[in-house]
C-alpha positions in Angstrom: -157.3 -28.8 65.3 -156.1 -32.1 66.9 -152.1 -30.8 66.9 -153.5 -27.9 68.7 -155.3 -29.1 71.3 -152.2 -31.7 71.5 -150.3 -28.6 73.0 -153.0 -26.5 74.8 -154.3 -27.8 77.5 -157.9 -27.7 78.1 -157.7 -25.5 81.1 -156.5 -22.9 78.8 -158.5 -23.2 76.3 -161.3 -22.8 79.6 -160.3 -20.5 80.8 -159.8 -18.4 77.6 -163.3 -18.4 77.0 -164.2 -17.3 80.4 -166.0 -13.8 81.2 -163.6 -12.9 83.7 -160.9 -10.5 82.0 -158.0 -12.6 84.3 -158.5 -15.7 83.9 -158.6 -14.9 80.0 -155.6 -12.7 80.6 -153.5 -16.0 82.3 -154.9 -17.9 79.7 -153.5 -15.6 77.3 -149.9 -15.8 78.9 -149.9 -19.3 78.8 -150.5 -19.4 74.9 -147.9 -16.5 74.5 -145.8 -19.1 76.4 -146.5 -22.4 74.4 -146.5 -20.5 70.6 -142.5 -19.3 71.8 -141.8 -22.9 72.7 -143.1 -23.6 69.2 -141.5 -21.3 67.5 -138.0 -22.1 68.9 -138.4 -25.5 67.8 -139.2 -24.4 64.3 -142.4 -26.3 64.3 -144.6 -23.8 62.6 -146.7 -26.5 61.7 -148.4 -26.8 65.2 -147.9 -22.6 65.1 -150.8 -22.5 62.5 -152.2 -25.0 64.1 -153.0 -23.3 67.4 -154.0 -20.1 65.3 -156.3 -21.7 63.2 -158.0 -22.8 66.9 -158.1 -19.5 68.1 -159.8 -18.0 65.0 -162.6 -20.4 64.1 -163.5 -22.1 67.5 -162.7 -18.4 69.2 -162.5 -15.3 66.8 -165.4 -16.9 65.1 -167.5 -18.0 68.2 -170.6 -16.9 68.9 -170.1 -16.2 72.0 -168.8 -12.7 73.0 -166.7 -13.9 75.6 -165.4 -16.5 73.1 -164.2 -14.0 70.7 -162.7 -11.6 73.4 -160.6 -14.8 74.4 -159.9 -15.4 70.8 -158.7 -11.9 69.7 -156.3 -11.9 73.1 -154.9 -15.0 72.1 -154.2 -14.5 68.6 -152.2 -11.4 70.3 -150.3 -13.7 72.8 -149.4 -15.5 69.7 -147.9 -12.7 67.8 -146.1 -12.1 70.9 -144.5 -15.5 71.2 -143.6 -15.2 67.7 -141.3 -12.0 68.0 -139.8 -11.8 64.9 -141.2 -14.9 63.0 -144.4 -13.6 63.3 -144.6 -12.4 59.7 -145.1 -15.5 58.3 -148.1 -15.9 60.0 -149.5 -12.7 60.0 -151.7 -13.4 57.2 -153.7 -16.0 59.7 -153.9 -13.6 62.5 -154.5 -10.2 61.2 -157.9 -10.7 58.8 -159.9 -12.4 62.4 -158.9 -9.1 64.3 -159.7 -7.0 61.3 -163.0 -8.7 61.2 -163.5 -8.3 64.7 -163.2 -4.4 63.9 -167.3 -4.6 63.1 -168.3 -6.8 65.8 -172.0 -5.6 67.4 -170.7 -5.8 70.9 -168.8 -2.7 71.6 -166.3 -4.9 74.2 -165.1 -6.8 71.4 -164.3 -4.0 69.4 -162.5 -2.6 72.0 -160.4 -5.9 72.3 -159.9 -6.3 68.9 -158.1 -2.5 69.0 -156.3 -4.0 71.7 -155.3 -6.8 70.4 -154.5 -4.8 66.5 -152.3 -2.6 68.9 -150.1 -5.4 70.2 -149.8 -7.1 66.9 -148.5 -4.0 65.5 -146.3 -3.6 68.0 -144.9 -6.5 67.2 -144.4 -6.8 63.5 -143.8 -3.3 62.7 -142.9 -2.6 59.4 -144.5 -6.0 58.0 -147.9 -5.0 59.1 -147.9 -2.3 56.3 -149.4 -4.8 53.7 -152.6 -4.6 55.6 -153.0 -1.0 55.8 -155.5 -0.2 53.8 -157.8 -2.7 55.3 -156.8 -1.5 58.7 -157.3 2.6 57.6 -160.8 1.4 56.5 -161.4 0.0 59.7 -159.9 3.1 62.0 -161.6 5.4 59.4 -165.0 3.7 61.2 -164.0 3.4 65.2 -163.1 6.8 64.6 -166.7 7.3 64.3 -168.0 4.5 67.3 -170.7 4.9 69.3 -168.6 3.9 72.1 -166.6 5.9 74.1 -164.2 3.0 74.7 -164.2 1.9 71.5 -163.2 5.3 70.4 -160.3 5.9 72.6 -158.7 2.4 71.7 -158.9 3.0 68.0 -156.9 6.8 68.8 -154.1 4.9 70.5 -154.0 2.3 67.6 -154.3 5.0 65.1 -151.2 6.9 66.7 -149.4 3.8 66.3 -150.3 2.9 62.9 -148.9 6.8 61.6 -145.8 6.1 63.6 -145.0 2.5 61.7 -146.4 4.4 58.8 -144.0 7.8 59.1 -141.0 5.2 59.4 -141.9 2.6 57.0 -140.4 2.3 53.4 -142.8 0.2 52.2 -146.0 2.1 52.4 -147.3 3.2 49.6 -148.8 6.5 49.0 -150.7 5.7 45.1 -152.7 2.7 47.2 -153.4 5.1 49.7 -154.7 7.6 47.9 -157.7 6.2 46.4 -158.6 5.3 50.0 -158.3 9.3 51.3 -160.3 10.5 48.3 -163.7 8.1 48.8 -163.8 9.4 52.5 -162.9 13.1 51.8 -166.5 14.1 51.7 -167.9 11.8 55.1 -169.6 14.6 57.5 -169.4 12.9 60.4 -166.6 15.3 62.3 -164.6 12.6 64.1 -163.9 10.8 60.3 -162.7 14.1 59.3 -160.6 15.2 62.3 -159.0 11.6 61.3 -158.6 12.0 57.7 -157.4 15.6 58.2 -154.7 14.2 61.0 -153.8 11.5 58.3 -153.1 13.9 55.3 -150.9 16.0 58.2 -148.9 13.3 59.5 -148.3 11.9 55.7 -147.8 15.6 54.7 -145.1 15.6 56.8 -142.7 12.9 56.0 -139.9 14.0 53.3 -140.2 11.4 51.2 -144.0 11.4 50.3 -145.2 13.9 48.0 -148.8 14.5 49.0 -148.2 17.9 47.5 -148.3 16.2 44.2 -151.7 14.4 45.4 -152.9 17.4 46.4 -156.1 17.6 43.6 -157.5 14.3 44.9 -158.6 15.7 48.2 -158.2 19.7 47.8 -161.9 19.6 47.6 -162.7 17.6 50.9 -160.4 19.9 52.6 -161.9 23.1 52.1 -165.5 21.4 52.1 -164.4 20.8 55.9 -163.9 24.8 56.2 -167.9 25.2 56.8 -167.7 22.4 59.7 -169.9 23.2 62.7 -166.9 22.4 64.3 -164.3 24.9 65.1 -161.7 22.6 65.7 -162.6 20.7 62.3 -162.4 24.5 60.9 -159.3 25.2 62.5 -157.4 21.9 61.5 -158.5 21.9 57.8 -157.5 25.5 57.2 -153.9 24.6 59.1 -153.9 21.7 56.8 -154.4 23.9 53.5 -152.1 26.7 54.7 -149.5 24.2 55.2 -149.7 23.0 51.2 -150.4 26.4 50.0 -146.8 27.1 51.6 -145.4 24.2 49.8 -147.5 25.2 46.6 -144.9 28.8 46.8 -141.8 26.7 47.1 -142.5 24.1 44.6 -140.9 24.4 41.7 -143.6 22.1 39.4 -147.4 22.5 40.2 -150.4 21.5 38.8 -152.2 24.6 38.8 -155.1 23.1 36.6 -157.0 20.6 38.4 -156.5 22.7 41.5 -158.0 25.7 40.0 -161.4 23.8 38.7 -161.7 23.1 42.2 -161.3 26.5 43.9 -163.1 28.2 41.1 -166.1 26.0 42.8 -165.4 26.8 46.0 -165.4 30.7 45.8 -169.5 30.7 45.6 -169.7 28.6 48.4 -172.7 30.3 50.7 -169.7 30.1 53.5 -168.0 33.4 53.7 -164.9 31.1 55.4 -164.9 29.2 52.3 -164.8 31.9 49.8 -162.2 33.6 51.6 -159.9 31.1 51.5 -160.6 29.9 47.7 -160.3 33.6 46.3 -157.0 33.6 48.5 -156.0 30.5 46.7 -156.6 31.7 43.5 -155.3 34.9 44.1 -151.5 32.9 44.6 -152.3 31.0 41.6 -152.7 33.7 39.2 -149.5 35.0 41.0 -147.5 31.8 40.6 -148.5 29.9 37.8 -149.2 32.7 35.2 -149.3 31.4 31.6 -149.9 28.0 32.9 -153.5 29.5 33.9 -154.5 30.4 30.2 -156.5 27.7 29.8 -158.5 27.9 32.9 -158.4 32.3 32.7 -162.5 32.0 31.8 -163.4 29.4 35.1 -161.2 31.3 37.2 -163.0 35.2 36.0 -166.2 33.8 36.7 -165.4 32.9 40.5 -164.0 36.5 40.7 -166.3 38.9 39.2 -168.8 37.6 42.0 -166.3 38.0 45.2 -165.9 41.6 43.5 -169.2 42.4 45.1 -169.1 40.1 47.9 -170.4 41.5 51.4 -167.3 40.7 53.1 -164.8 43.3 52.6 -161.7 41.2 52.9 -162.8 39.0 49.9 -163.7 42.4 47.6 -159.9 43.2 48.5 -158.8 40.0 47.2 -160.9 39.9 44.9 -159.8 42.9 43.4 -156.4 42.2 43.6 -156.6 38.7 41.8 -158.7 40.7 38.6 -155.9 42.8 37.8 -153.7 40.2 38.5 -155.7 38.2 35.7 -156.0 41.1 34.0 -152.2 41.5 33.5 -151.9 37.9 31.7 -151.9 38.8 28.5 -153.1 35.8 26.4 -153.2 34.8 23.2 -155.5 33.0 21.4 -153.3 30.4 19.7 -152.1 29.8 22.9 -155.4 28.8 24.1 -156.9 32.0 25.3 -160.4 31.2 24.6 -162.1 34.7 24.3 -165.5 33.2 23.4 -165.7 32.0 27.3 -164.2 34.7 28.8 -167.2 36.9 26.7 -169.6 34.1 28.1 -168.6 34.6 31.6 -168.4 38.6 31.0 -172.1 38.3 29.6 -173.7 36.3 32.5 -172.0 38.3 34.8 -174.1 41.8 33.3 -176.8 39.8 34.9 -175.3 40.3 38.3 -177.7 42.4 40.8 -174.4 43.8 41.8 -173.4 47.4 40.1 -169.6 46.8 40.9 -169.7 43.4 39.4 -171.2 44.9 36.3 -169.1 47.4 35.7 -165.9 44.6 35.8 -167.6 42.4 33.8 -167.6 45.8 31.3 -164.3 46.4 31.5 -163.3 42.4 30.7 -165.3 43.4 27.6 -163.7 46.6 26.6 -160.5 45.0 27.6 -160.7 41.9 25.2 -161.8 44.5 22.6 -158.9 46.6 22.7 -156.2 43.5 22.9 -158.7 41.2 20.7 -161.1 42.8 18.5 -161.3 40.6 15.3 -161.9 37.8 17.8 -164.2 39.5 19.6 -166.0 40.4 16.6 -166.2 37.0 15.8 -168.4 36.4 19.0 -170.3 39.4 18.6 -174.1 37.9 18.0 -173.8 36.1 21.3 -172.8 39.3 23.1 -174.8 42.3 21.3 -178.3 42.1 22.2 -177.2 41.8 26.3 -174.8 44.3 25.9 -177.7 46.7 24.6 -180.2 45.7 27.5 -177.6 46.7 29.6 -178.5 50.5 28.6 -181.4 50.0 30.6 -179.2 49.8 33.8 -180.1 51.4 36.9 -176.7 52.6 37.0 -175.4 55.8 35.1 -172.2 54.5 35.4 -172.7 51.1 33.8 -174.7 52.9 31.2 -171.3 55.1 30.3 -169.3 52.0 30.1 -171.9 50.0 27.9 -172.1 53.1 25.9 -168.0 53.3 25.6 -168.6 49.5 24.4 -171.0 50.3 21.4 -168.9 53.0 20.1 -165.7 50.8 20.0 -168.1 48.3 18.1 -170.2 51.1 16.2 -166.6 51.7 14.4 -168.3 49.8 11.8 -170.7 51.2 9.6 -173.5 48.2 9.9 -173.2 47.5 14.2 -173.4 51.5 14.2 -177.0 51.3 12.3 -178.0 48.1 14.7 -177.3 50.0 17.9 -179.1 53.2 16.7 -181.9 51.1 15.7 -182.2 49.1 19.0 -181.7 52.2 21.2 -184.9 54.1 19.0 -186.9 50.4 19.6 -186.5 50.6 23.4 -187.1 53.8 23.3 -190.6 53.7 21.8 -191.5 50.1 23.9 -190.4 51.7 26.6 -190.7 55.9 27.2 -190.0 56.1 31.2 -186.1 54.8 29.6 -186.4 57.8 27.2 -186.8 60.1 30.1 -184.5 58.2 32.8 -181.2 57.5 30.2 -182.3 59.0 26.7 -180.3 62.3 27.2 -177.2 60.4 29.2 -177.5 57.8 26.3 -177.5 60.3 23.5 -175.6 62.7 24.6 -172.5 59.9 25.3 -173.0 58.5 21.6 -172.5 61.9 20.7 -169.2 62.4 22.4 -168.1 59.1 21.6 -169.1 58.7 17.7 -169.9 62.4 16.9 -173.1 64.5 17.1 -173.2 65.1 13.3 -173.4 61.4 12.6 -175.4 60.1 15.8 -178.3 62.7 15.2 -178.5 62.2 11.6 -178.6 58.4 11.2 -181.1 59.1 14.7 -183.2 61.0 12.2 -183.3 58.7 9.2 -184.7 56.3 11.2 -187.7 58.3 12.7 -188.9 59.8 9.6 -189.5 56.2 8.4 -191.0 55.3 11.6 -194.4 54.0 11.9 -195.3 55.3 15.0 -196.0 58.9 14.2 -196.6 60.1 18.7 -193.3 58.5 19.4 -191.9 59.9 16.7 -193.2 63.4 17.7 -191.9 62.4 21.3 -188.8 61.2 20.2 -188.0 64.2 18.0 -188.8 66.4 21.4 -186.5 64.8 23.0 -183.6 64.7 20.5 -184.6 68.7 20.1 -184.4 69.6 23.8 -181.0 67.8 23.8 -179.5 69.5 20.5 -180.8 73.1 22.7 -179.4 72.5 25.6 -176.0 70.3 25.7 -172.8 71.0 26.1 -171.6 68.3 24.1 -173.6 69.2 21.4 -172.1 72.8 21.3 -170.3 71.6 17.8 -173.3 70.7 16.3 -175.3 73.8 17.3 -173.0 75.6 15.6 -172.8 73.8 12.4 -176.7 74.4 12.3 -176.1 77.9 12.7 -174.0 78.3 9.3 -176.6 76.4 7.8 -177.2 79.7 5.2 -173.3 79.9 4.8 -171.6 76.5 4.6 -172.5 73.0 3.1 -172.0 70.9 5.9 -174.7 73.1 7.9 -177.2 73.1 4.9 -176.8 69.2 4.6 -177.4 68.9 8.2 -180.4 71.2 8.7 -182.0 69.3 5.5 -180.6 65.8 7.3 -182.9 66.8 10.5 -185.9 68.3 8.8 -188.0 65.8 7.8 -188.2 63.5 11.2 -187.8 67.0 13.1 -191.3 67.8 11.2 -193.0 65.2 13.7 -193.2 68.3 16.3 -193.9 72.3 15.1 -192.0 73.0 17.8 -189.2 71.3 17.3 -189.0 72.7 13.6 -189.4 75.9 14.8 -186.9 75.4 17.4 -184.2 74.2 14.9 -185.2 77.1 12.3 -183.9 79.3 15.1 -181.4 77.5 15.6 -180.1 77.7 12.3 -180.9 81.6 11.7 -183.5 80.9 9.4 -186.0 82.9 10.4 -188.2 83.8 7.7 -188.8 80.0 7.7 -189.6 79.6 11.1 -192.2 82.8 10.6 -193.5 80.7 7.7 -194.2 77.6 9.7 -195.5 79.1 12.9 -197.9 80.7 9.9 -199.1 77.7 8.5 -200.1 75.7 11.8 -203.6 74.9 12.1 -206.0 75.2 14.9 -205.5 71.3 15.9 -202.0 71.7 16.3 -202.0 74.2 18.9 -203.2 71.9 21.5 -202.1 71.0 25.0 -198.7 68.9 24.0 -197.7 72.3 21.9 -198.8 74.8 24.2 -196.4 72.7 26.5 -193.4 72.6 24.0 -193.7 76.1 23.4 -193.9 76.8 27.0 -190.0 74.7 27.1 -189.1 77.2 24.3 -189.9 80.4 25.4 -187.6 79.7 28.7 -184.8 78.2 26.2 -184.6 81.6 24.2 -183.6 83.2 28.0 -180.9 80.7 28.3 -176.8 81.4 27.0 -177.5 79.0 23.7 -180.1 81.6 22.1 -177.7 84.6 23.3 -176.5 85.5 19.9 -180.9 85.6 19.1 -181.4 88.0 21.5 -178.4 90.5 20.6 -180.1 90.2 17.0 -183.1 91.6 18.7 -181.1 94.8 19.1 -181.2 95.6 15.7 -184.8 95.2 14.7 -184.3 96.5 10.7 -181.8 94.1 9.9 -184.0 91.0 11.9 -187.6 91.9 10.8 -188.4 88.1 10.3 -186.4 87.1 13.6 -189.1 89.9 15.4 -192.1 88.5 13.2 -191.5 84.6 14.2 -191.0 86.1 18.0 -194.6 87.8 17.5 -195.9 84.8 16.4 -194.9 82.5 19.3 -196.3 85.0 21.8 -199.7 85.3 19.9 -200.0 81.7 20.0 -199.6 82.0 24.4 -202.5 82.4 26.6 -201.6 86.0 28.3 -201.8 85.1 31.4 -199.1 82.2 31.1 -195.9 82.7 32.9 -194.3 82.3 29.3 -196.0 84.9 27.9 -195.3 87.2 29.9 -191.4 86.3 30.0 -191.3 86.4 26.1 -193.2 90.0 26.0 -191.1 90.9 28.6 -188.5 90.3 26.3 -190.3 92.0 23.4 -190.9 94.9 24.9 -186.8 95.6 25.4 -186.4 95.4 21.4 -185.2 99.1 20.7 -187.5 101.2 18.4 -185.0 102.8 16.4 -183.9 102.0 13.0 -187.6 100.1 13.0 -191.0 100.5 11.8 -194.3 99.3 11.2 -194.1 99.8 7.1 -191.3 97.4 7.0 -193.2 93.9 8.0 -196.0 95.3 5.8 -193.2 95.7 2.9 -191.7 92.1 3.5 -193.2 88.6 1.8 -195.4 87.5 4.3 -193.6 83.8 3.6 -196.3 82.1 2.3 -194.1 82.4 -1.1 -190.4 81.4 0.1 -189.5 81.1 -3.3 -189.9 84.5 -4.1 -187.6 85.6 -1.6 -185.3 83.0 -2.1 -184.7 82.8 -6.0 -181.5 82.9 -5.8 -178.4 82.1 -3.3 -176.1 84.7 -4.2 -178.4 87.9 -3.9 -180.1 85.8 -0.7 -180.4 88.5 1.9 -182.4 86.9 5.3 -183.2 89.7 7.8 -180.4 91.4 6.5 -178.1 89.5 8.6 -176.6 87.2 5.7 -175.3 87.8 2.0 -174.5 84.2 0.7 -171.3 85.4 -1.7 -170.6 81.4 -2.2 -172.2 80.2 -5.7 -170.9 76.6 -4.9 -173.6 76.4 -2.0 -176.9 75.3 -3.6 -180.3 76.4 -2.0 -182.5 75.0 0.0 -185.7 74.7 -1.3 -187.6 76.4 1.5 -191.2 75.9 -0.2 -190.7 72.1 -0.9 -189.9 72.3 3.0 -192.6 73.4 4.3 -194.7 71.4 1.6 -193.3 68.5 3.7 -193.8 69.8 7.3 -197.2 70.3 6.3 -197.8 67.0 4.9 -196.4 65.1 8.2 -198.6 67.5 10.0 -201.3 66.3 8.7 -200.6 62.7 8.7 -200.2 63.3 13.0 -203.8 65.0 12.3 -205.5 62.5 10.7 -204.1 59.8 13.2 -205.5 62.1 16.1 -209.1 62.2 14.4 -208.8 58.4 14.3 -208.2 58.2 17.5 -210.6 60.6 18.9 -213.3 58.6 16.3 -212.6 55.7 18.4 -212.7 57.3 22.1 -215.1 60.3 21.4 -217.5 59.1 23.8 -214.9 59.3 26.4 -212.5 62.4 25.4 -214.7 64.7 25.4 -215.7 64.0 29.0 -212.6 64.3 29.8 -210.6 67.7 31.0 -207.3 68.8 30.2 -204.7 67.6 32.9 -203.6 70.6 35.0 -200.0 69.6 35.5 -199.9 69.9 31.2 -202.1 73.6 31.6 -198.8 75.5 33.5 -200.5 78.9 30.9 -203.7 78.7 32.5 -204.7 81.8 34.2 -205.8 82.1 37.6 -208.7 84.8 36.3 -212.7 83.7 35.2 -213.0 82.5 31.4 -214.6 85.6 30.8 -211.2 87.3 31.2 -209.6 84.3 29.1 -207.8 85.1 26.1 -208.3 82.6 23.2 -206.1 79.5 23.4 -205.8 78.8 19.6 -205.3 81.3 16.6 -206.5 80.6 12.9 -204.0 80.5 10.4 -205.3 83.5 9.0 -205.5 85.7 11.7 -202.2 85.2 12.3 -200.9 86.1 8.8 -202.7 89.5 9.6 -200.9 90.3 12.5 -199.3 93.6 12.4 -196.6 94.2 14.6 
């Protein structure tokens, strides 16, 4: 202290600690003058001497004006010291830097001031401080001060010029620095750390490219900015590396993708954009080198698929059939569990088109990887068969063309048929929304034969006996109406005739029992009329009730339709099809006359030529309470006259036992229906028949009403 105030004189040191900016500015000059002096000598003795003064007693002061007089001097110093300032820059610089957080605003200004003429100075050798010196522009970025603000941009340009030409900076330091600020929201930090990674970006020899994943993140984080210009510079910023990302021979595609895979559900449509444009040139560019990362990077896309913006569902597009195109392998790190995973969450998705990609991911992996798939197929299975319930036929079809790939196999075949009837019976509107889409699909996709009769093992061991009743209705009206089950009606119609028809007509029967109707229905079907006359014969006065007045109701407009075509052109030869006519009778005694379907099936009736027909012939014929007795034997079996079974290989049906077992679940539904009437008598029989299931009723008085229900045996005495 003593050598320096040996060599200032105390009007300078006065004077530097005045409040008037000149007479610090002189005082300034006048150390400038006396440190040179110094320096030329080589007496860097007194040199450190006069520094140390200026930082404690000044720098240090606290006195504002002291310190502004300090940080000018230990400028004027530097300045004296030209090109031996180096060695003392560890004494100067650290006051000044300290000065950076100074409470009055006119000392911070100073000290930018005074930073700026330092570095000015030593150039190059000021690099050693720059971390401490971007931590300290990284805050008077951000000053309160207007002043303050427009010093630390001047310093700031300077610092990236030393910085651009310097060969001692060093980029690793740096980095750590960048990375820690990256996610700062004030917007004049970020319009400085997005001007730093440009200016760096742009010097040849440092490779921020390879730097890139420590502050990818903060980048597109700034894409949402309030600020347009923020906006504007950080997308510049990242179309600028994603140029250099295309022309770079070695990238690393990983760490980047973890990052954009993040980004493309940001709630900022900007932001997505940009990520799913990202990812879109990585799947392009790096290829295999994605395999790894192929789940992370499905799941940001099957989302944007659906997005509302339509420049991101373009891209988004695009980049899954890029992805699509990478065909992995599992030894090569193709995990196919996550990929499943992300396909599963994504059936979730309240979006149909989103769906139906996460679908096709799934039928994809099973075409290329079905062992694997397989493998996985518990954590998959019971989503994949909610998914039937979808509002959307079209993801119903492509669930549907999932199961039968899987159903291949004999035991997932039985679990799907098995879920579909479950869903079907805790939840009946599905029945009517997808049941015939659902079944009629299976059909195509795994055969009618072998969908309807594992469907029918199942319901005649269910439980339930209405569902089961509804369920074989439903199956029935399907089988009778079809297209795709066009094969399968005509199997049942060389029932008499071939194997494969008897084994499928005896494969239906006994769930098909649940419903007269649908018996009936399927006796017709299958040309075995006498049978059908038998049943419609044996029904009792509680099964003709609403519900089968209904059904029969959905008959009698089937046989009008193309599928019973070959049943009415029977009709015209009344001696060969007495039983056909007799089953016809029966359904029409069993209509109120003045239904609508009464009238169509008389209608019909009444067209059957007389000739070749007569009354004696019903009266001659078993009345088919005793099948047996006209079926004793399959190669004299003559049915209506329509069918001589010449094949001794093709054993009989035992018609009889049949019907035994129709009547038996008959009365199993009847007994359940007392039960339940037991328990609600008090209320049934309040209660009146809904109109909308009474479509027979007539508009006449009851007096003019023909009876609803006929007895067993006034039926048998019908004479036609």
């Amino acid at each position: 202290m003593a050598d320096a105030l040996s060599v200032i004189p105390s009007s300078v040191i006065r004077n530097l600690s005045d409040k008037l900016y000149e007479k610090r500015k002189n005082a300034a000059l006048e150390i400038e003058g006396i440190v040179k002096q110094l320096a030329a000598s080589g007496d860097h003795e007194k040199i450190s001497a006069v520094i140390s003064l200026l930082t404690t007693e000044f720098t240090y002061s606290p006195q504002a004006n002291h310190r502004k007089g300090g940080l000018i001097g230990l400028a004027a110093a530097t300045v004296g010291l030209t090109s031996e300032a180096s060695q003392h820059l560890e004494q100067i610089v650290p006051p000044v830097l300290n000065s950076f957080s100074d409470q009055d605003s006119r000392v911070r200004y100073y000290a930018c001031e005074a930073l700026y003429n330092i570095a000015k100075v030593v150039r190059g050798d000021f690099i050693i401080f720059f971390n401490q010196i971007f931590d300290a522009l990284c805050k008077l970025s951000a000053d309160s001060a207007a002043n303050v603000q427009s010093a630390a941009h001047l310093l700031d340009r300077l610092v990236k010029d030393i910085v651009t030409e310097s060969d001692q900076f060093s980029i690793e330091e740096f980095i750590p620095l960048l990375r820690e600020r990256m996610n700062v929201l004030n917007p004049f930090v970020r319009q400085f750390l997005v001007g730093w990674i440009t200016v760096l970006d742009s010097v040849p020899d440092i490779d921020m490219l390879g730097f890139l994943p420590d502050f990818l993140d903060g980048l597109f984080n700034m894409l949402s900015d309030s600020s347009h210009e923020i906006r504007q510079q950080a997308d510049s910023a990242l179309s600028e590396f994603l140029q250099e990302i295309k022309n770079s021979p070695s990238v690393d595609y990983g760490r980047m993708a973890e990052i954009l895979v993040q980004r493309a559900a940001s709630p900022d449509e900007f932001t997505r954009l940009t990520a799913i444009t990202w990812i879109n040139e990585f799947v392009k560019l790096g290829g295999d080198q994605l395999v790894p990362y192929y789940a992370d990077i499905l799941g940001a896309i099957l989302p944007c698929i659906s997005d509302k913006e339509e420049k991101i569902r373009v891209v988004a597009r695009e980049t899954n059939e890029e992805l699509r195109s990478i065909k992995g392998e599992p030894e090569e790190a193709f995990n196919v569990g996550a990929i499943l995973s992300i396909a599963r969450r994504q059936l979730d998705s309240e979006w149909e088109a989103t769906r139906i990609e996460a679908l096709d991911w799934i039928s994809t992996l099973l075409d290329r990887h079905r062992s694997e798939v397989l493998c996985f197929l518990n954590d998959i299975f019971d989503t994949l068969l909610k998914a039937l319930s979808d509002s959307s036929d079209e993801v119903v079809l492509l669930v549907l063309d999932i199961h039968a790939c899987i159903a291949q196999d004999p035991p997932h075949f039985r679990q799907l048929v098995v879920f579909l009837v479950h869903n079907f019976q805790i939840d009946h509107s599905l029945l009517e929304r997808r049941g015939p889409l659902i079944i009629r699909r299976l059909c195509v996709l795994l055969g009618a034969e072998r969908v309807y009769c594992e469907l029918s093992t199942i319901l005649e061991e269910e439980a339930d006996l209405d569902f089961a009743c509804i369920m074989v209705q439903a199956l029935n009206l399907i089988l009778l109406t079809s297209s795709e089950l066009s094969e399968l009606r005509r199997l049942l119609k060389q029932s008499l005739a071939n194997a494969a028809g008897k084994d499928l007509f005896v494969s239906l029967y006994a769930s098909w029992s649940h419903s007269p109707m649908a018996i009936i229905s399927l006796c017709l079907l299958a040309q075995m009329y006498q049978h059908a006359s038998a049943v419609i014969q044996s029904l009792v006065e509680e099964d003709i009730n609403a519900k089968f007045l209904v059904q029969l109701d959905k008959l009698v407009r089937l046989l009008e339709t193309p599928i019973f075509a070959y049943l009415r052109l029977q009709l015209l030869e009344p001696g060969r099809y007495v039983w056909l006519l007799k089953a016809l009778y029966g359904l029409l005694m069993l209509l109120p006359q003045q239904s609508a379907a009464f009238k169509i099936l008389r209608t019909r009736l009444k067209t059957v030529p007389s000739y070749s027909f007569n009354g004696d012939q019903l009266k001659q014929a078993p009345s088919g309470n005793s099948c047996s007795q006209i079926l004793h034997g399959v190669s004299q079996i003559t049915l209506d006259g329509d069918i001589t079974h010449d094949n001794g290989n093709l054993q009989e049906i035992d018609f009889a036992s049949r019907l035994r077992q129709f009547e038996q679940i008959q009365q199993q539904h009847r007994m359940l229906a007392a039960k339940s009437q037991s328990r609600n008598s008090s209320t049934s029989l309040s209660k009146e028949v809904p109109k909308a299931e009474e479509p027979w009723q007539p508009a006449t008085s009851d007096t003019n009403r023909p009876p609803s229900r006929l007895s067993k045996q006034g039926l048998r005495q019908l004479q036609i």
